[in-house]
C-alpha positions, 0 to 999 in steps of 0.5 A, a space after each residue: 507467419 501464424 499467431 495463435 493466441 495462448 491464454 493458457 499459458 498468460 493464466 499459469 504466469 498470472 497463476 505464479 505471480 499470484 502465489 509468488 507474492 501471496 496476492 490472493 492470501 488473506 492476511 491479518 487485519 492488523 496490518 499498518 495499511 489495513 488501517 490506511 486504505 478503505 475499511 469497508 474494503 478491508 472488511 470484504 478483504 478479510 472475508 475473502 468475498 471476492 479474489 483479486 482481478 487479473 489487472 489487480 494480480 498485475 499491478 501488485 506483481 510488478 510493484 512486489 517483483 520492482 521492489 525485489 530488484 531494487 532492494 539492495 541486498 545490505 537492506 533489512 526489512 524488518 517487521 515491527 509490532 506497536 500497540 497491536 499494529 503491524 508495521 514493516 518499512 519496505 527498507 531500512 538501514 542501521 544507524 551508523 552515526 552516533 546522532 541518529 538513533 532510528 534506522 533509516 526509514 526507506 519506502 518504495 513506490 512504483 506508479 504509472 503516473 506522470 512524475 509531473 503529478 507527483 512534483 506537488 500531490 503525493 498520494 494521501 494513502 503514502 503519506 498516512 503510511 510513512 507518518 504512521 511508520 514514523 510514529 511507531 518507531 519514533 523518528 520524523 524522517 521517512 525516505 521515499 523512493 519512487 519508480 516512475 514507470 512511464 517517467 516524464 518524457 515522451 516516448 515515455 522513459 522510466 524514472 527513479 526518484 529519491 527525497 527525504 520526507 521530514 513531517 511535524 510532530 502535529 501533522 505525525 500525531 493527527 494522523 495517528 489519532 486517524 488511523 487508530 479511529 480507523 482501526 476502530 472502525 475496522 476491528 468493531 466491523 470485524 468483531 460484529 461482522 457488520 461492514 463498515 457504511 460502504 463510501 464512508 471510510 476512504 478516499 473517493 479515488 479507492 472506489 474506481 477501481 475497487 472491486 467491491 465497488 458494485 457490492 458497496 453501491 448496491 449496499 448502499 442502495 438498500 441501505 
């Protein structure tokens, strides 16, 4: 038996999973999650100062083509514009009870990380989107489905797991106030054309990944 390795044809498929799911397509800046994750990133992002790496590519590819499978085809996803931000659950369902005035609210999330993890510390960056959603559209309720991808277990088994998510009002409106501050940052950045102090405006784990992270530490040490 000879195995010859084959990179042109791993460059196609990442080619159409990219052009598939729009990964490397600059989209508006007003998006709900422009304001939720780094500003300095979304800043780079909107002027396409870098293109997604292969491992980026990847991982938006299996979490987009995950959702697709899981979507129930009796699910809407409809698109929601509130005070100039755009906002779109990855489900919903119609009320069917006179008592409940909102749709549904369902997001879905796929991770690699152990279920274990998540039982006590869901990530900031969900939570801040499900509270911004349910601002805009009046509710307290936000469903969250997660696809553990290595689960609990060993040999690793994936899992999927489902709960409600029930915020206080208090706990729904600080965290709108943050992210119309952020939004803020991110339309004075782009109307000036300045990027946000690299470091600043994010969560420390954005940064290990990122791929502005060398553009944003040598910012930095110009000052």
């Amino acid at each position: 038996m000879q195995r010859v390795d084959k990179p042109e044809l791993s460059r196609k498929l990442l080619n159409h999973m990219a052009t598939l799911y729009n990964i490397r397509e600059v989209r508006e800046p007003n998006h709900l999650s422009s304001y939720v994750y780094c500003q300095t990133r979304g800043f780079f992002d909107q002027k396409g100062m870098i293109e997604p790496t292969d491992d980026e590519v990847m991982l938006f590819a299996i979490g987009y083509g995950l959702q697709d499978v899981l979507t129930p085809k009796d699910m809407a996803t409809p698109v929601y514009s509130y005070n100039g931000i755009i906002y779109r659950p990855d489900m919903s369902l119609t009320p069917t009870f006179i008592e409940r005035e909102v749709e549904q609210l369902i997001e879905l999330k796929t991770t690699r990380r152990s279920a274990k993890y998540h039982a006590t510390d869901l990530p900031e960056t969900w939570l801040d989107y499900m509270m911004g959603g349910c601002k805009i559209r009046g509710t307290k309720e936000y469903d969250l489905v997660i696809l553990y991808i290595c689960g609990n277990y060993s040999p690793p088994f994936p899992l999927l797991y489902a709960e409600t998510i029930i915020f206080a009002e208090q706990e729904i409106e600080e965290n709108w106030q943050k992210l119309l501050g952020r939004k803020r940052i991110l339309d004075d950045a782009l109307r000036t054309d300045i990027p946000p102090t690299p470091f600043e405006h994010c969560y420390e784990w954005e940064c290990r990944y990122c791929r502005y992270k060398l553009v944003c530490e040598t910012m930095a040490k110009l000052g």
